[in-house]
C-alpha positions as CSV (number, residue, x, y, z in Angstrom):
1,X,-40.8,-3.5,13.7
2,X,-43.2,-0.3,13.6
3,X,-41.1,1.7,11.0
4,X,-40.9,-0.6,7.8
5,X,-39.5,2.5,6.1
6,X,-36.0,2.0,7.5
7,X,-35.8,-1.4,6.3
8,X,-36.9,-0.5,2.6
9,X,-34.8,2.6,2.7
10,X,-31.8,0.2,3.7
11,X,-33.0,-1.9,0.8
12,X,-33.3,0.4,-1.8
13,X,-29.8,1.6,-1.2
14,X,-28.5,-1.3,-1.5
15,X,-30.4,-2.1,-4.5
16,X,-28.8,0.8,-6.0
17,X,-24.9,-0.3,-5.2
18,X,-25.7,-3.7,-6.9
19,X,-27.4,-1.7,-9.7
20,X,-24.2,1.0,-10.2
21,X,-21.6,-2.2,-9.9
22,X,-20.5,-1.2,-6.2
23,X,-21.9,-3.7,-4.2
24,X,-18.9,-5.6,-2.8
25,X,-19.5,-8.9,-2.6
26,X,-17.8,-11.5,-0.3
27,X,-15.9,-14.6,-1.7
28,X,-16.4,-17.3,0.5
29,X,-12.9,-19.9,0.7
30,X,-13.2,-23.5,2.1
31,X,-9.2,-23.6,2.7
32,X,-6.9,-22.4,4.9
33,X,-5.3,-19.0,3.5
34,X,-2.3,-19.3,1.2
35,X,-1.0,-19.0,-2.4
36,X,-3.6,-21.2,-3.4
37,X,-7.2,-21.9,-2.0
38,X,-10.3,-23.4,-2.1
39,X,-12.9,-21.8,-3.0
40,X,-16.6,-22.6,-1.6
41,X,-17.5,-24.1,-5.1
42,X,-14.8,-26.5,-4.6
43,X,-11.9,-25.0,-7.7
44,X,-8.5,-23.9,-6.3
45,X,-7.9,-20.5,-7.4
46,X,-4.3,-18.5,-7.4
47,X,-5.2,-16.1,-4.4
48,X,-3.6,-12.8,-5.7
49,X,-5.3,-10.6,-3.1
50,X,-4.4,-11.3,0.4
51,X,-2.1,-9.2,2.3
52,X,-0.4,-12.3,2.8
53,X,3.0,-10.5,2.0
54,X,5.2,-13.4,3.5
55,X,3.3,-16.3,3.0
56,X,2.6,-17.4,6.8
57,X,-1.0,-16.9,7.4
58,X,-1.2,-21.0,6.0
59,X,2.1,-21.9,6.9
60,X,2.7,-24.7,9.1
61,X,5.3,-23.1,11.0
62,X,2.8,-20.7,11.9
63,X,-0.2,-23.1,12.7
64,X,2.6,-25.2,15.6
65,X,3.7,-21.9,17.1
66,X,-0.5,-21.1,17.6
67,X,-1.1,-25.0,18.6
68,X,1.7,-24.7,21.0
69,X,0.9,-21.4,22.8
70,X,-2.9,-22.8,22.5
71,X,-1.9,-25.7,24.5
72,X,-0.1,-23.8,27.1
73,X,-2.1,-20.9,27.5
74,X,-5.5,-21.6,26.2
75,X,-8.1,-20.8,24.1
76,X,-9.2,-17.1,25.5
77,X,-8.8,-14.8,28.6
78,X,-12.1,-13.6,29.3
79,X,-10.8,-10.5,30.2
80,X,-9.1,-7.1,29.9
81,X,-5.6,-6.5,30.3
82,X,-5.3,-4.7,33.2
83,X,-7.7,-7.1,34.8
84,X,-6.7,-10.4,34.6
85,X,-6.1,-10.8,30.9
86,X,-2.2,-10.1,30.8
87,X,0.0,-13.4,30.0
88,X,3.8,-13.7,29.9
89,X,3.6,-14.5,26.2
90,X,1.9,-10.8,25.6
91,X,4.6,-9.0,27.3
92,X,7.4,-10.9,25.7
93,X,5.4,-9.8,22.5
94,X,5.6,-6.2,22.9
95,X,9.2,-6.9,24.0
96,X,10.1,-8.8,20.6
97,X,8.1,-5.9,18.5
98,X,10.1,-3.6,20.1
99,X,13.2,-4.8,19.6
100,X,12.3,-5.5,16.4
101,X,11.0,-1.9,15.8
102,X,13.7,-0.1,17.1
103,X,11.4,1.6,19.9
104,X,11.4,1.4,23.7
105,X,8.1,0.2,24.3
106,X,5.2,-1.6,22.6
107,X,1.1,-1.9,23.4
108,X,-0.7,-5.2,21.6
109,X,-4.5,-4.3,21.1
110,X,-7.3,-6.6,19.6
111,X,-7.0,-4.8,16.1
112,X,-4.8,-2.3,14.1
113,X,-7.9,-0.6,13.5
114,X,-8.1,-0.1,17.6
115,X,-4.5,1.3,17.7
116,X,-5.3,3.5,15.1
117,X,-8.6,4.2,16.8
118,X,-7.3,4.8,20.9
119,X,-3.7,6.8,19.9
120,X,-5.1,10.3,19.4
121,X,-7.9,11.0,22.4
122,X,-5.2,10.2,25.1
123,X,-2.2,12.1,24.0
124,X,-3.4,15.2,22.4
125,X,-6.3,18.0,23.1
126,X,-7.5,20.8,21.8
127,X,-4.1,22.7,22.5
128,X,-2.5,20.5,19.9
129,X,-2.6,20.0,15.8
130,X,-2.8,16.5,14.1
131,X,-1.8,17.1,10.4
132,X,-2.9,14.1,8.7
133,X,-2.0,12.9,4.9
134,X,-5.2,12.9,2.5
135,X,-5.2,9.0,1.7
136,X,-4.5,8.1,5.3
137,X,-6.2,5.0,6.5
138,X,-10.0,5.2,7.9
139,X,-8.8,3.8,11.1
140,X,-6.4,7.1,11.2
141,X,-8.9,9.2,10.2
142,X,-11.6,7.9,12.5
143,X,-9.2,7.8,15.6
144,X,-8.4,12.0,14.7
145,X,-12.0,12.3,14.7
146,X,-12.2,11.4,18.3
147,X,-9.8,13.7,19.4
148,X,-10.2,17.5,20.1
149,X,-7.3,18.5,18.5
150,X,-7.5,20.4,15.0
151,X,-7.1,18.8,12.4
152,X,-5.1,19.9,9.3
153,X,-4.7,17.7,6.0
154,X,-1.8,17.8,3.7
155,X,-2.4,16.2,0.0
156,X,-1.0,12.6,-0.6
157,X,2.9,12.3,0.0
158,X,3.5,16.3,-0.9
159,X,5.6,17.6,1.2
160,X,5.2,21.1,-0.2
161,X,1.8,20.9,1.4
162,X,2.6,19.2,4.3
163,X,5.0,22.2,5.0
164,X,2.2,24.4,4.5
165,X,0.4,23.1,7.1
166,X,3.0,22.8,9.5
167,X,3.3,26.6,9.3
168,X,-0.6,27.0,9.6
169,X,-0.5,25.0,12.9
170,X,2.5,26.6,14.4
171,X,1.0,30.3,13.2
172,X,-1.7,29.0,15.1
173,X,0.0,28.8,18.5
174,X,-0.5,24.9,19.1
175,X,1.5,23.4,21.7
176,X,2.1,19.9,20.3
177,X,2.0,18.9,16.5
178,X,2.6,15.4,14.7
179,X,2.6,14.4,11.3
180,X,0.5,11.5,10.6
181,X,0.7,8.8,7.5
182,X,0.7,5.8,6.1
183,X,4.1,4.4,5.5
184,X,2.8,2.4,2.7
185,X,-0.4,3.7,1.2
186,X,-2.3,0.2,0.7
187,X,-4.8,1.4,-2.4
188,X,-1.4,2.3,-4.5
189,X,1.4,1.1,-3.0
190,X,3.0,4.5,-2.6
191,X,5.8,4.3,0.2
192,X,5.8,7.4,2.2
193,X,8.9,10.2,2.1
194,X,9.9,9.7,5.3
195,X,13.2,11.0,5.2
196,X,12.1,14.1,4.0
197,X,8.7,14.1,6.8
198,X,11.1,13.7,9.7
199,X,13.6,16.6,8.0
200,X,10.2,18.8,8.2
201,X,9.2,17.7,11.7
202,X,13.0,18.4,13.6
203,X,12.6,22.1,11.1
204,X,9.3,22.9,12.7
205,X,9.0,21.1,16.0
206,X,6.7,18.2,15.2
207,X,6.4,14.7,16.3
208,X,6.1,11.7,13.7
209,X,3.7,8.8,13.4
210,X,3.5,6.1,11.0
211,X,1.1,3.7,10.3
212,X,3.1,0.0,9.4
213,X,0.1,-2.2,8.4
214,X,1.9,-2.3,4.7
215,X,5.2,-2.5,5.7
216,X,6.6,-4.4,8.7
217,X,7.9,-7.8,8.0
218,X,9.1,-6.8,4.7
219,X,10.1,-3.0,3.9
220,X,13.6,-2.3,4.7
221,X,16.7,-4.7,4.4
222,X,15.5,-6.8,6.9
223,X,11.8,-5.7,6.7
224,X,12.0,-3.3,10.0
225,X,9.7,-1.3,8.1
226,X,9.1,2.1,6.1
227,X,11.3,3.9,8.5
228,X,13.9,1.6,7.8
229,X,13.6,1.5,3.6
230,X,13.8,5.4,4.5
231,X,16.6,5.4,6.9
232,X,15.0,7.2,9.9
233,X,14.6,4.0,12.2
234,X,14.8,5.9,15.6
235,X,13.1,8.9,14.7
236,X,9.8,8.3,14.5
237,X,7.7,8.8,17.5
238,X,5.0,6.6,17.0
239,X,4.3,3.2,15.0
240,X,1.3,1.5,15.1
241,X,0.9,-1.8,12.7
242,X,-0.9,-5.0,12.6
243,X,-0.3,-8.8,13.2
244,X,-2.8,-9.3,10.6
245,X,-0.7,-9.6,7.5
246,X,2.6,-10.2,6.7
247,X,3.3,-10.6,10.6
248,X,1.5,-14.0,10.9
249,X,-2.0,-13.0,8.8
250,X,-4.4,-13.3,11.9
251,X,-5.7,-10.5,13.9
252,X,-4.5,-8.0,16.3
253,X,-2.7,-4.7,16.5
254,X,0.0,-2.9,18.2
255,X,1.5,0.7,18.8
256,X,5.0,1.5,19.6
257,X,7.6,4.2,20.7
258,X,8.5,5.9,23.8
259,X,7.4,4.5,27.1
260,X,5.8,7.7,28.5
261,X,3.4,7.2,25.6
262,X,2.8,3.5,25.8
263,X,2.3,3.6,29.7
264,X,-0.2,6.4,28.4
265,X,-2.1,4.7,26.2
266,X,-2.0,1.5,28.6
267,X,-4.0,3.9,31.3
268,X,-6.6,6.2,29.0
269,X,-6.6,4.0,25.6
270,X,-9.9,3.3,25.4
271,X,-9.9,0.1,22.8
272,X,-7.1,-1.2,25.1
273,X,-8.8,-0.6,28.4
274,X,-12.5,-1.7,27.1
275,X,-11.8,-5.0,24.5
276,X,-10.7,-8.6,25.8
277,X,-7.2,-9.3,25.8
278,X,-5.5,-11.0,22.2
279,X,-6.0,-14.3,22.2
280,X,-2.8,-16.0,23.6
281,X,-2.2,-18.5,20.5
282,X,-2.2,-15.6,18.5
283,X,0.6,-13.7,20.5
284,X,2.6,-17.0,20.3
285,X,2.4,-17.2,16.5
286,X,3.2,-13.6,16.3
287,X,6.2,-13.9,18.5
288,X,7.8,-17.1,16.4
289,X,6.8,-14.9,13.2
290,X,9.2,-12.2,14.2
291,X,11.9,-14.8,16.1
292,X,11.8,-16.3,12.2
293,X,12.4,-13.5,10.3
294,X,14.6,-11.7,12.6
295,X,17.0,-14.4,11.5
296,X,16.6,-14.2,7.8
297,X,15.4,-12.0,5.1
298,X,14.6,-15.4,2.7
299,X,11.0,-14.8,2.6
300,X,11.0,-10.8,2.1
301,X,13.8,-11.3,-0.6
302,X,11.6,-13.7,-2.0
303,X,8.5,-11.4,-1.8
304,X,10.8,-8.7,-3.7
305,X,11.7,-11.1,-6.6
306,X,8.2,-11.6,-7.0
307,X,6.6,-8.3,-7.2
308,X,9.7,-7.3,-9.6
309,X,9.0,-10.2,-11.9
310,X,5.3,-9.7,-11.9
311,X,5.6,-5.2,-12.4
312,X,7.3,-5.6,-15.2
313,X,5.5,-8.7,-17.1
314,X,2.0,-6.8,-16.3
315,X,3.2,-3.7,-18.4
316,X,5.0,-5.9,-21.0
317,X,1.4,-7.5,-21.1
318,X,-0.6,-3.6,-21.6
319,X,-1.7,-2.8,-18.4
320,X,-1.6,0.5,-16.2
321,X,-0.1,-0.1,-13.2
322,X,0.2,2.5,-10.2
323,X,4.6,2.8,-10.5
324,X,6.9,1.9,-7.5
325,X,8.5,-1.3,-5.8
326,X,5.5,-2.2,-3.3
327,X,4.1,-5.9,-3.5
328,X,0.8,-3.9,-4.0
329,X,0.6,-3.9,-7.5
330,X,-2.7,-1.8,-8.2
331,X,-3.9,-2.8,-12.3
332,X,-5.6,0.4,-13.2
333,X,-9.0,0.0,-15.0
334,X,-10.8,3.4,-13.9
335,X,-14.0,2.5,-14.7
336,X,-16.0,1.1,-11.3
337,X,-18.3,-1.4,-13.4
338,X,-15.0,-2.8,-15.5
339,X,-13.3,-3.4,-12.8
340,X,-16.1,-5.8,-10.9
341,X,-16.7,-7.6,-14.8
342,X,-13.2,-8.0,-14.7
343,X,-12.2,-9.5,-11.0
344,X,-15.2,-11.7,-11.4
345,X,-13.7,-13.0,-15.2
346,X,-10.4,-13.7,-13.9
347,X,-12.5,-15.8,-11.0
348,X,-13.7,-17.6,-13.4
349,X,-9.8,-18.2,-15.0
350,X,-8.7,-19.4,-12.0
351,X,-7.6,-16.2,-10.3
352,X,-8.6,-14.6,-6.6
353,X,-8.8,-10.9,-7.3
354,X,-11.0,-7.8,-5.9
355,X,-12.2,-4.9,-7.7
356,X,-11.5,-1.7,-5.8
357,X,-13.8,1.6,-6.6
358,X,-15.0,4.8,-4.9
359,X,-15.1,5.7,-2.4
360,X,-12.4,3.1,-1.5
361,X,-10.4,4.6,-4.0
362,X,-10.9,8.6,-5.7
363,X,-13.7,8.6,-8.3
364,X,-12.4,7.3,-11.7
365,X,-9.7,5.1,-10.2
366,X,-11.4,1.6,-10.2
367,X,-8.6,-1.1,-10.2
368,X,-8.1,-4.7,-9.4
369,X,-5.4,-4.2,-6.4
370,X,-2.9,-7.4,-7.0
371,X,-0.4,-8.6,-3.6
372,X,1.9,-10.4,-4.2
373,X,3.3,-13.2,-1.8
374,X,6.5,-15.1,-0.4
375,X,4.6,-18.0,-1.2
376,X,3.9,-17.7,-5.1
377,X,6.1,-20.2,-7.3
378,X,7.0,-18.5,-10.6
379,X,5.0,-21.0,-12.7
380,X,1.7,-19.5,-10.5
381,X,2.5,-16.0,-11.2
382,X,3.0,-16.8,-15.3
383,X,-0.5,-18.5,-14.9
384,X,-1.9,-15.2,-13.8
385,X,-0.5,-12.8,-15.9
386,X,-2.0,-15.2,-18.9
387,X,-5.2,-15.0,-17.4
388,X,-4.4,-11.5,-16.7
389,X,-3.5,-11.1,-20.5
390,X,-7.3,-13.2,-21.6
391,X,-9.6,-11.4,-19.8
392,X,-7.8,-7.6,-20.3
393,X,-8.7,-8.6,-24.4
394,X,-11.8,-10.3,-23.9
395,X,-13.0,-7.2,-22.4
396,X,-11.3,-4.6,-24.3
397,X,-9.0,-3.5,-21.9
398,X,-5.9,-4.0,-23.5
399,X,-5.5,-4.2,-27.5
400,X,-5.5,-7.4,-29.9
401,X,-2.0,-7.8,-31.7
């Protein structure tokens, strides 16, 4: 406790994020997650920010599937998987996400952030190039970091640039390259051009990896994924995604493809060989998820109603939105300060939102990011766009008629 200056130092900083309307603060529920929840003060709000794209984080489908692989396997494994942590019900979930994927192999791991995290380090070196999109997650861009391979960066979803560094990394003699992005960008929605990515990668010799976190449950015609809304399931080389939203809304991660790079990553995958095993109810939950919607598209045709009804009544109303056919829905406020004013005003209306602001998002880009669910009823989506439509005029955001 000798040096008091790194505490006040701390303090100041994050005197000054409160004081520049950054500081993000945490909204505390007192409900299970769903359309609707509980806030700590005791009001139900209309929860319009989870990535809760299919409604089963709350649903009681969900909850038996956990209770039942609770009761059978237990609470925890106390262990890595290669140890002792390794239970029939994780392997028959990397089976099911495989299947499911289109792939030959899948690896679970405690977070998507850790699959993002342990892909690079083990399968490439300094021989090889990682050409990474600009917006690409921070787990992507932390995972590149870790590697020793060089790094090129092609601005967002243009593929004019992207071929400009594929050329630059081949001209540079590199023995392996692979194209890196998001297959739905989560500040704006923006789907990735996959078709024309994998077109570029057979032309120059790269592999392809994709980053599902947005997009498996739900993207596609029976929510495969962004390689399947694209058409180019079975050419992608690597997925990685999460069981943390629309798959189930818990935690853990996964990576798929071919088996020589799974069995890799299962030996030299650092997050995989170095964090406790995924809890076993969560596994079970995850496998029903996918036995459930492997059956039918209801709840991702749903979700697709939904965000349709709700992009078009939020320009009717006045606002900005970011344009496409993702269930994220960013509002565009630009201003940092507005957009904290304004999530914390539609709190008070009844209405879960977040502000988002730099260096989340670019400079200048504030927003309220909206999700929509499976879950919302029509009547709880016209509730918010009228609170949507009372706070944008209170606050000048959108004109008085």
């Amino acid at each position: 406790m000798s040096d008091q200056t790194f505490y006040s130092g701390l303090q100041q900083k994050l005197d000054t994020l409160r004081s520049d309307g950054l500081f993000k603060p945490e909204r505390v529920l007192a409900s299970r997650q769903g359309a609707e929840v509980v806030a700590q003060d005791g009001r139900t709000l209309i929860n319009m920010c989870a990535n809760n794209y299919l409604g089963l984080a709350g649903d009681p489908e969900t909850q038996q599937a956990a209770a039942a692989a609770l009761e059978k396997y237990g609470y925890g494994l106390s262990s890595v998987r290669f140890i002792c942590g390794t239970q029939t019900v994780h392997k028959e979930l990397e089976a099911a996400l495989s299947t499911f994927l289109g792939t030959e192999d899948t690896i679970l791991y405690a977070a998507a952030f850790d699959a993002n995290g342990g892909v690079f380090e083990p399968l490439f070196d300094e021989n090889d190039a990682i050409i990474s999109d600009a917006l690409n997650h921070a787990s992507i861009i932390d995972g590149v970091r870790l590697c020793k391979a060089a790094r090129y960066r092609y601005a967002n979803n243009d593929m004019a640039d992207l071929e400009k560094q594929l050329i630059a990394a081949t001209e540079a003699g590199k023995r392996h390259k692979i194209i890196v992005t998001d297959g739905v960008f989560s500040m704006d929605g923006t789907i990735a051009q996959l078709d024309k990515i994998v077109a570029l990668a057979e032309q120059y010799g790269a592999l392809t990896m994709i980053d599902e976190c947005h997009a498996s449950g739900f993207m596609g015609a029976t929510g495969r994924g962004t390689h399947e809304h694209c058409g180019v399931i079975g050419k992608i080389d690597i997925i990685t995604g999460t069981l943390g939203k629309a798959l189930g809304g818990a935690m853990g991660g996964f990576t798929s493809g071919k088996k020589e790079v799974i069995e890799t990553l299962r030996q030299k995958s650092r997050p995989y060989l170095f964090s406790n095993t995924l809890a076993p109810m969560i596994a079970g939950a995850s496998l029903a998820v996918l036995e459930r919607i492997s059956k039918s598209t209801e709840l991702r045709d749903r979700l697709m109603e939904n965000t349709a009804y709700f992009r078009a009544e939020i320009e009717r109303i006045g606002f900005t939105i970011k344009p496409g056919t993702h269930p994220v829905v960013p509002v565009m406020l630009f201003d940092a300060p507005v957009a904290q004013k304004f999530a914390a005003r539609m709190f008070e209306l009844g209405v879960l939102l977040s502000g988002f602001f730099y260096p989340v998002v670019p400079m200048g880009q504030a927003r309220v990011r909206v999700q929509l669910s499976a879950a919302h009823t029509r009547e709880q989506l016209d509730i918010v766009l009228k609170a949507f439509e009372q706070a944008g005029r209170e606050l000048g955001i959108i004109k008085q008629q």
